[in-house]
MMTF fields as JSON, N, C-alpha, C and O atoms, coordinates in Angstrom:
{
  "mmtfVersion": "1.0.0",
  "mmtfProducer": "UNKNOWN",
  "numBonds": 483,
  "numAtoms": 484,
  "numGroups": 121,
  "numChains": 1,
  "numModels": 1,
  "chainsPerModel": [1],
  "groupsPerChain": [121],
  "chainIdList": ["A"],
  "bondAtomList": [4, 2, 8, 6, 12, 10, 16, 14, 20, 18, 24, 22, 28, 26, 32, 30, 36, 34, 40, 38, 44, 42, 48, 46, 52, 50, 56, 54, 60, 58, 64, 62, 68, 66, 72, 70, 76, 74, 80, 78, 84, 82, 88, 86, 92, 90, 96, 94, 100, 98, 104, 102, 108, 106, 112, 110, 116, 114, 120, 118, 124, 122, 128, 126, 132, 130, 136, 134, 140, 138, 144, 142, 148, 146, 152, 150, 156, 154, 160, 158, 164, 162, 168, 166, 172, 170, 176, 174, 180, 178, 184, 182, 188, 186, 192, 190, 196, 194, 200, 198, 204, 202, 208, 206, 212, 210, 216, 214, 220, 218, 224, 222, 228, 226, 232, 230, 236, 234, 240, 238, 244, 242, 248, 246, 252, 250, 256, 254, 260, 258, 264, 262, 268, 266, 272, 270, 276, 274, 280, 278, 284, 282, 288, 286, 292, 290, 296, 294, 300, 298, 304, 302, 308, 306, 312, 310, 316, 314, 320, 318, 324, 322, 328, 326, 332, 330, 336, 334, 340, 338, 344, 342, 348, 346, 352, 350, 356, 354, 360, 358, 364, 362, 368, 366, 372, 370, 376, 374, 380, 378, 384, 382, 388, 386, 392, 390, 396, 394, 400, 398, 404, 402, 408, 406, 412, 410, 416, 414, 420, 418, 424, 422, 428, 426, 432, 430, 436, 434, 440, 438, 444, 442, 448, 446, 452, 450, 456, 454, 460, 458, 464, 462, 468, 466, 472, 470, 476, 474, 480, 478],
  "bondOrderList": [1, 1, 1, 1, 1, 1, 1, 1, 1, 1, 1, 1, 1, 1, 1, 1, 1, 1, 1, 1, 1, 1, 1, 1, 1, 1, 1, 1, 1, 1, 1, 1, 1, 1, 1, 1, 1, 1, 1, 1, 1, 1, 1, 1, 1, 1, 1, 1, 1, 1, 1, 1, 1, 1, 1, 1, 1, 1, 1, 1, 1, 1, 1, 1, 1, 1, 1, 1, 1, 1, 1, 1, 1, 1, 1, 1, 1, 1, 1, 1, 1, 1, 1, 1, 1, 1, 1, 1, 1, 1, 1, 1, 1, 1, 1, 1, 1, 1, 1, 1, 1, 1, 1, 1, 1, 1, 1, 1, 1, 1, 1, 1, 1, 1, 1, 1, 1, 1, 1, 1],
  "groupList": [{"groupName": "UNK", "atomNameList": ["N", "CA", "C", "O"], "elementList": ["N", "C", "C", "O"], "formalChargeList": [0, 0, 0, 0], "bondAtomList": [1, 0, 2, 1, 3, 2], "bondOrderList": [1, 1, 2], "singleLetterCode": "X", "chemCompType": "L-PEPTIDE LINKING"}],
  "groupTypeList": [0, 0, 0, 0, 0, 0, 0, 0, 0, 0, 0, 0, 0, 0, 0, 0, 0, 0, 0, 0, 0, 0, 0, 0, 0, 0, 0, 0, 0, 0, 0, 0, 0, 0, 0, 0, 0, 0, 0, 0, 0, 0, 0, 0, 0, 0, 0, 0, 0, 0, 0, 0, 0, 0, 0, 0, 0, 0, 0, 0, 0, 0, 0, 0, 0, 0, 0, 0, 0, 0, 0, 0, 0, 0, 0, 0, 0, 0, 0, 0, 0, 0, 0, 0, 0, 0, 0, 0, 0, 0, 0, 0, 0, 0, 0, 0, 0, 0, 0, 0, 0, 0, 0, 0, 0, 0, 0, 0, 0, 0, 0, 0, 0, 0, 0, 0, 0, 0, 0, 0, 0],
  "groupIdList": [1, 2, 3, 4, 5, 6, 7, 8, 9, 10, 11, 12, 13, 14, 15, 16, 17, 18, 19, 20, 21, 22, 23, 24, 25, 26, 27, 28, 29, 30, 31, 32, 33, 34, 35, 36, 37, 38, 39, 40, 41, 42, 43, 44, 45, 46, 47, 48, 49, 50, 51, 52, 53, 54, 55, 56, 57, 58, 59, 60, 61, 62, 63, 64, 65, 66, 67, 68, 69, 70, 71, 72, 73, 74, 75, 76, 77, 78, 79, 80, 81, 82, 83, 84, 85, 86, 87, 88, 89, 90, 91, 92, 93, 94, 95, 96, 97, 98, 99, 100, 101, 102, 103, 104, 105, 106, 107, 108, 109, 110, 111, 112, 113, 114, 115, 116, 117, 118, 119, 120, 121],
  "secStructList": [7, 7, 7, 7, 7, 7, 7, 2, 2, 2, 2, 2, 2, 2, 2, 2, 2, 2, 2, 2, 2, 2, 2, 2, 2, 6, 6, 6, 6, 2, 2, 2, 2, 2, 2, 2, 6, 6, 6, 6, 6, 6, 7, 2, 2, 2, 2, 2, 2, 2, 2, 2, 2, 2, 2, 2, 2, 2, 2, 2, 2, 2, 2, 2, 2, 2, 6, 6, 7, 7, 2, 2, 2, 2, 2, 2, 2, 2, 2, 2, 2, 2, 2, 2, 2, 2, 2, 2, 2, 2, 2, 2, 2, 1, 7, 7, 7, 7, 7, 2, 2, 2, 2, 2, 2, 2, 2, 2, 2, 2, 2, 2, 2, 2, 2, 2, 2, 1, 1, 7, 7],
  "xCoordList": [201.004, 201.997, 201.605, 201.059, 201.683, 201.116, 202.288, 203.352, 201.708, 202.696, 202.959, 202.312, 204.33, 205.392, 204.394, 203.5, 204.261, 203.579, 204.602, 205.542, 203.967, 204.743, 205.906, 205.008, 206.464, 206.621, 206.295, 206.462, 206.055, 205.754, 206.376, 205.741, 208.107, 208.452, 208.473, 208.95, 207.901, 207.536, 206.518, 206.211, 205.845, 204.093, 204.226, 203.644, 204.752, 205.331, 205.994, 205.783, 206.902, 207.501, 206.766, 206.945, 206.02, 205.043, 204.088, 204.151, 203.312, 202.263, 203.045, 202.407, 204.584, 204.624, 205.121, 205.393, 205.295, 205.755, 204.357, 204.334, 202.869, 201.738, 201.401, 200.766, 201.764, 201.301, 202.032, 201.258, 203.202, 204.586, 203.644, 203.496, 203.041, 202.931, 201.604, 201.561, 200.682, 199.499, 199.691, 199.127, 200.271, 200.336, 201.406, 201.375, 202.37, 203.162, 201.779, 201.417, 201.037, 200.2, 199.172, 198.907, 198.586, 198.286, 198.816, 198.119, 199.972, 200.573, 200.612, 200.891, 200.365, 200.296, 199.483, 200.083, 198.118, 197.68, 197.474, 196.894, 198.092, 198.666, 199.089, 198.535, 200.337, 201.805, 200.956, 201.19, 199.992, 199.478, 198.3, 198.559, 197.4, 196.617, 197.752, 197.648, 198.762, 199.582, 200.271, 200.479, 200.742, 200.926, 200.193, 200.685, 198.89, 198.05, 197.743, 197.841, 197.406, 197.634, 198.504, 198.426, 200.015, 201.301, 201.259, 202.013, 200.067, 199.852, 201.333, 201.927, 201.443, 202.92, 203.977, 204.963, 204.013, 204.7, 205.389, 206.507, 204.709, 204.971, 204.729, 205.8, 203.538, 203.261, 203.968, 203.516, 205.395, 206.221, 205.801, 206.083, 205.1, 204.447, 203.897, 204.104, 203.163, 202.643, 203.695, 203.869, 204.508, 205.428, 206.217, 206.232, 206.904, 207.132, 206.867, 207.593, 205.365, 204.72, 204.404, 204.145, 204.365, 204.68, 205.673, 205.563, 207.019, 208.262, 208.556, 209.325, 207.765, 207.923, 207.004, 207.299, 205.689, 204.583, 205.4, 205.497, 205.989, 206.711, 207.793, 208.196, 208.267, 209.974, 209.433, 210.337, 208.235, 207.425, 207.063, 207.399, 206.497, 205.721, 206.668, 206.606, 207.6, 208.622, 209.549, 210.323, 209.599, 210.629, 209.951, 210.823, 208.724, 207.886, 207.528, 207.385, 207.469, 207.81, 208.899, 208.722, 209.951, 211.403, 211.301, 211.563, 210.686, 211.059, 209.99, 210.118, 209.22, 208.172, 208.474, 208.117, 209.295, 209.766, 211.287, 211.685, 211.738, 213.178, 212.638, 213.239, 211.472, 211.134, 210.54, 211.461, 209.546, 209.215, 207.744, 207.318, 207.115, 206.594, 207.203, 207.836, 206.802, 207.081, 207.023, 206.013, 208.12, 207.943, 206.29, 205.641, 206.121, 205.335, 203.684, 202.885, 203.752, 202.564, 202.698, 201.629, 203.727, 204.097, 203.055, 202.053, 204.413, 203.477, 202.57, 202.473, 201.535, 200.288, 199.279, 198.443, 199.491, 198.906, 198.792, 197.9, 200.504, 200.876, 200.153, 199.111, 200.38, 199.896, 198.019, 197.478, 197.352, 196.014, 196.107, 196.491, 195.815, 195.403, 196.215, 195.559, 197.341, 197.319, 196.259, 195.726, 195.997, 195.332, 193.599, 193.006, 193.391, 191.967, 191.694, 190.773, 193.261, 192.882, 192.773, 192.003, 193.884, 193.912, 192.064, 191.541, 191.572, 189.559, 189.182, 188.788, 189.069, 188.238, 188.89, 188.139, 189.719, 190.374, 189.497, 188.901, 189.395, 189.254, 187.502, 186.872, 186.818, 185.714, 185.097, 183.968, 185.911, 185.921, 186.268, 185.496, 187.165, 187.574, 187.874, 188.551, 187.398, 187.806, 186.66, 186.681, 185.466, 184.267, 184.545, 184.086, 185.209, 185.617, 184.183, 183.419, 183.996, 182.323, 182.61, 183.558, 181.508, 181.687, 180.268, 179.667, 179.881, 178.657, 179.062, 180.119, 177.791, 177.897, 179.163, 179.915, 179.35, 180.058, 181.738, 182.646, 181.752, 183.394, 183.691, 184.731, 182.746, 182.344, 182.954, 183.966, 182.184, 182.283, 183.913, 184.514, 184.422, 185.287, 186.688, 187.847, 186.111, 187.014, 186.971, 187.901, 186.075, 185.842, 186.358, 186.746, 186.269, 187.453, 188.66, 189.172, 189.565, 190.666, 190.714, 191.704, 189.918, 189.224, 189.792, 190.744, 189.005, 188.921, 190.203, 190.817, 190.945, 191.94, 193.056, 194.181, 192.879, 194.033, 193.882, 194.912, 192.648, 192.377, 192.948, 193.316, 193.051, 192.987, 194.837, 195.361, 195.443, 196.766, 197.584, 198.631, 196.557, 197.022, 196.95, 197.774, 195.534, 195.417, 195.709, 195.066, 196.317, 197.061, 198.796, 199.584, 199.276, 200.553, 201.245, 200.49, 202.448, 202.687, 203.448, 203.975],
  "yCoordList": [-96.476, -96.769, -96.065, -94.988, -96.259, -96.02, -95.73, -96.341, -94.09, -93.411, -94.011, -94.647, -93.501, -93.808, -93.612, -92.866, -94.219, -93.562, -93.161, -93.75, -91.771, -91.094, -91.616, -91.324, -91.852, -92.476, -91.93, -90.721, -92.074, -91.424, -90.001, -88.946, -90.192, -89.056, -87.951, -86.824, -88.439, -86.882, -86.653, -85.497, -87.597, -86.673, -86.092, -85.011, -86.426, -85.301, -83.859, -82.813, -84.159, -83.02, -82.038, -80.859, -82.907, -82.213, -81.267, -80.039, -81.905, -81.325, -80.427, -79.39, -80.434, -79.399, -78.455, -77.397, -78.472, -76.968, -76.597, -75.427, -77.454, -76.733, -75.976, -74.922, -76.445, -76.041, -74.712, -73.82, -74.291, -73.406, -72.3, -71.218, -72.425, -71.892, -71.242, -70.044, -71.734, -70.904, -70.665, -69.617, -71.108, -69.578, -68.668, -67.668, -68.602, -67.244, -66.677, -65.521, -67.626, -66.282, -65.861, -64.662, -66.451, -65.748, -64.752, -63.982, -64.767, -63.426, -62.098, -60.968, -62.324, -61.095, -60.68, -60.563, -60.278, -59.63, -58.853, -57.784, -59.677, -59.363, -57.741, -56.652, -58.319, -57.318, -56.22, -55.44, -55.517, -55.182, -54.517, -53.319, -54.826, -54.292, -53.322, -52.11, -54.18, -53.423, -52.153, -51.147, -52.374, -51.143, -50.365, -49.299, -50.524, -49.29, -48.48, -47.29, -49.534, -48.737, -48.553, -48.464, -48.327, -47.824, -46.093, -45.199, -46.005, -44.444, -43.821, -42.745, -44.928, -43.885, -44.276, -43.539, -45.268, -45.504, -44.92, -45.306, -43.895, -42.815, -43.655, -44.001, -44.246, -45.292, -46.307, -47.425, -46.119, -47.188, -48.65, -49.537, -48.85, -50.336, -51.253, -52.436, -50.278, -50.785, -51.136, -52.32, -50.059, -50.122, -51.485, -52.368, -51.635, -53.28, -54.2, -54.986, -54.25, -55.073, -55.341, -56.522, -54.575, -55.014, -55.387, -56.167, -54.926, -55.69, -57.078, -57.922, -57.061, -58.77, -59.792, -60.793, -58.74, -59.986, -60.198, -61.374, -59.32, -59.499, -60.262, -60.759, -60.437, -60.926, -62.178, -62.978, -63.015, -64.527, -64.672, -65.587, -63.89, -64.3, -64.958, -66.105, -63.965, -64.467, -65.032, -65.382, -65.209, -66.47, -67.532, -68.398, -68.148, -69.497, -69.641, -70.723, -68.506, -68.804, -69.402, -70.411, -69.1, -69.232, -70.513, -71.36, -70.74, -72.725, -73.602, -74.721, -72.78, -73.779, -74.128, -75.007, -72.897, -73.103, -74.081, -74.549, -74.163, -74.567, -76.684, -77.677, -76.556, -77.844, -77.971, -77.861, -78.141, -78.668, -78.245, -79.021, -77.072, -76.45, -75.311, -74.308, -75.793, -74.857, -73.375, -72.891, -72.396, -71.193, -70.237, -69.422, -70.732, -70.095, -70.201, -69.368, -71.558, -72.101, -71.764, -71.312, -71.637, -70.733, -69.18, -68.674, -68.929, -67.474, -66.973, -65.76, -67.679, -67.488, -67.239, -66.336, -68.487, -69.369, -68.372, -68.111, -67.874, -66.614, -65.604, -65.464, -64.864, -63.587, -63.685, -62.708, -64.787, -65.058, -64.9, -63.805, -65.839, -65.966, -64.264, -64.072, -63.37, -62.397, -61.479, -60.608, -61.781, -61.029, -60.375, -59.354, -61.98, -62.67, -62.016, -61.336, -62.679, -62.169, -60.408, -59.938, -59.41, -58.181, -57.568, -56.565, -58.386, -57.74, -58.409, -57.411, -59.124, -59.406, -58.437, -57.723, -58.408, -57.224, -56.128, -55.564, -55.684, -53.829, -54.095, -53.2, -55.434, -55.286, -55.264, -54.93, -55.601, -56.478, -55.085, -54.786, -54.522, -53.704, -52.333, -51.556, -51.903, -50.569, -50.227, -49.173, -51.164, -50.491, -50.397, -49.578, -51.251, -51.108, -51.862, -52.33, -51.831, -51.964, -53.751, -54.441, -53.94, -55.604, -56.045, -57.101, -55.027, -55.549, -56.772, -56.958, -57.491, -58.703, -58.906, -59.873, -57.752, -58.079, -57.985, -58.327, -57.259, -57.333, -59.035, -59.657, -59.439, -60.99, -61.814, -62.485, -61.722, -62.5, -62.633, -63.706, -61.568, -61.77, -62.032, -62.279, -61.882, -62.893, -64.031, -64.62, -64.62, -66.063, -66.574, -67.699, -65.679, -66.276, -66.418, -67.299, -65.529, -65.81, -66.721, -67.451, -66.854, -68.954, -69.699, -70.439, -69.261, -71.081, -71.055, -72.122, -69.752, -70.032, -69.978, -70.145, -69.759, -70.684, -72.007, -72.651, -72.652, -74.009, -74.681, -75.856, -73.613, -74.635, -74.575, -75.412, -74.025, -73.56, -74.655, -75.181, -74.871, -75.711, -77.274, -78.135, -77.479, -78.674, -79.272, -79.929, -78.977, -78.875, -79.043, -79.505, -78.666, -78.4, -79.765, -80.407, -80.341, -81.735, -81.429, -82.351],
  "zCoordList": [-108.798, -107.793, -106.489, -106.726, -105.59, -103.951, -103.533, -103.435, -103.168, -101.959, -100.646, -99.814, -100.795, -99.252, -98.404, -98.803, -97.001, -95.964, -94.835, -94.303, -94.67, -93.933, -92.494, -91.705, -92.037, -90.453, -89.54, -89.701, -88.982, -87.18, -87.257, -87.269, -87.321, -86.724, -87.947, -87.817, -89.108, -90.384, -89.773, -89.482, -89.479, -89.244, -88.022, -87.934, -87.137, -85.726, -85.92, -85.308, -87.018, -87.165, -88.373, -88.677, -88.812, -90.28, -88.952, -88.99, -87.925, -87.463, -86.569, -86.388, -85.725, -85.233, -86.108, -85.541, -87.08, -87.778, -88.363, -88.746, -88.584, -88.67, -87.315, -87.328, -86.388, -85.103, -85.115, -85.462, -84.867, -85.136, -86.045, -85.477, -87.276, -87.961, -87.806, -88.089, -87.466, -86.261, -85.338, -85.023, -84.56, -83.529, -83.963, -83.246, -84.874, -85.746, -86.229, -86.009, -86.921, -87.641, -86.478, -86.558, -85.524, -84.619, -83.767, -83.106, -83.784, -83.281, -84.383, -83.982, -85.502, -86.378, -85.603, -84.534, -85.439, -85.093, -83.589, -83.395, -82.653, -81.702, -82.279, -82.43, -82.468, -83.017, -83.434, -82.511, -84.313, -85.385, -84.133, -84.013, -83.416, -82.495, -81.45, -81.26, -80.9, -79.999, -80.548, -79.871, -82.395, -82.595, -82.992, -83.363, -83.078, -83.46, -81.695, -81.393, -80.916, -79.354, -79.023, -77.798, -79.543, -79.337, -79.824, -79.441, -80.822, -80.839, -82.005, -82.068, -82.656, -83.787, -82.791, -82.822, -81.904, -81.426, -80.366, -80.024, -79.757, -78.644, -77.582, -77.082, -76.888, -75.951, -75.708, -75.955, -75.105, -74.738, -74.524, -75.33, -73.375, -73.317, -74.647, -74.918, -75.314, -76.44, -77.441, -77.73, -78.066, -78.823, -78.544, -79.401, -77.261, -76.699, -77.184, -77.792, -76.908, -76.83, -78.264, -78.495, -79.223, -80.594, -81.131, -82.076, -80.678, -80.765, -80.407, -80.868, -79.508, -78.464, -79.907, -80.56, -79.861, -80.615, -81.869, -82.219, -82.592, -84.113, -84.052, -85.104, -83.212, -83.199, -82.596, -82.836, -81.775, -81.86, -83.24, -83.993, -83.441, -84.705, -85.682, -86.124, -85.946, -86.955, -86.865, -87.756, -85.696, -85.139, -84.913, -84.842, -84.715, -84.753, -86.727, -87.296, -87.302, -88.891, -89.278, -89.96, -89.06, -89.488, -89.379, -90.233, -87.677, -86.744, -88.087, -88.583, -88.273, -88.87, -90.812, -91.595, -90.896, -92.217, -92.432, -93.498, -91.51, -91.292, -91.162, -91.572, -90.507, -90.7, -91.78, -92.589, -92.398, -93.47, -94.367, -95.222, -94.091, -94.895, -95.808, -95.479, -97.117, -97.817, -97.794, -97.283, -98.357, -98.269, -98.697, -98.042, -99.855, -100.259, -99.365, -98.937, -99.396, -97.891, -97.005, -96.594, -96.064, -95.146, -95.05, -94.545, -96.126, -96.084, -96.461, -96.277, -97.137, -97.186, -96.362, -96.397, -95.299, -94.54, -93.177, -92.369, -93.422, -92.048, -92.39, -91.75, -93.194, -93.94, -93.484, -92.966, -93.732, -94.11, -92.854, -92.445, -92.02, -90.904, -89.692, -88.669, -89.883, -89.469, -89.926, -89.239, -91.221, -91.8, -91.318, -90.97, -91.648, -90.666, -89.184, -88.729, -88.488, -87.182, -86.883, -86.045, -87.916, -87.609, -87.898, -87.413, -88.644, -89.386, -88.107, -87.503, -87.5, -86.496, -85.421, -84.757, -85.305, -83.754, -83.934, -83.017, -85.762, -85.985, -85.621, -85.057, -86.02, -85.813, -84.24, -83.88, -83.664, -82.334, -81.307, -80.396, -81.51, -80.359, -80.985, -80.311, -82.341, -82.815, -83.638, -84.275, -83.701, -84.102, -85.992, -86.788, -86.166, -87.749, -88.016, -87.171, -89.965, -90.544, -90.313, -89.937, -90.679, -90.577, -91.427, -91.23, -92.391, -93.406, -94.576, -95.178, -94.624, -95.456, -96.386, -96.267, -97.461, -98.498, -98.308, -99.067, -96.712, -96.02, -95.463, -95.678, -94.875, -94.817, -95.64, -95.436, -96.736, -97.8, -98.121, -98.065, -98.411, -98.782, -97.85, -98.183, -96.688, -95.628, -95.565, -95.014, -96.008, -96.05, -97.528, -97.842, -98.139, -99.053, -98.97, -99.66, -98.027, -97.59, -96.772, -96.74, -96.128, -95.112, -96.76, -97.01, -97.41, -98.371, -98.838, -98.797, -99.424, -99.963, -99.106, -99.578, -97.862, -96.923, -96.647, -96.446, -96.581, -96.4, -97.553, -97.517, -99.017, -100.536, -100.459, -101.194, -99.963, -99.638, -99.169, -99.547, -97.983, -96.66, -97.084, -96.777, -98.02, -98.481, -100.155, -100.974, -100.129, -101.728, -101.202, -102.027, -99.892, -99.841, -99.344, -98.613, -99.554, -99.664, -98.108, -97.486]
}
């Protein structure tokens, strides 16, 4: 038996709550860089500025869960990709290691957000 096809306005609202849901998880790491240069949180600006990035982040989650991805995909998907983005910041601007076998296993969190993303109805 052959699936429904979607209409116009699911797949509009399917792709903006994917959309919604990358840039939330792109702001994890925002949030997550600003508070480590917030210093324990003594550095006012910073401290802010992690309040601001956390309270997008999880408010473009909420928008994106309230439409029509599942919870658990959701937060995978968020989690991964903050995740992702916070190892590239530490490698990027804090001199954190970045040898082969730390690699590797970032790219497994690649596949198994992709296997997440494409498995999810």
């Amino acid at each position: 038996m052959p699936e429904a096809v979607p209409s116009a306005a699911e797949v509009k609202t399917r792709d903006s709550a994917w959309t919604l849901l990358i840039v939330a998880g792109l702001l994890e790491p925002v949030w997550v860089t600003a508070m480590k240069l917030s210093d324990g949180f003594s550095d006012i600006p910073w401290a802010a500025a992690t309040f601001v990035a956390l309270f997008f982040s999880m408010y473009l989650l909420g928008k994106a869960l309230k439409k029509s991805i599942p919870i658990g995909t959701a937060y995978a998907i968020w989690v991964g990709i903050g995740a992702i983005g916070a190892l590239v910041v530490g490698i990027l601007l804090f001199n954190e290691p970045s040898d082969l076998l730390r690699l590797l296993f970032v790219l497994l969190i690649v596949v198994g957000i992709v296997g997440v993303q494409s498995t999810s109805k």
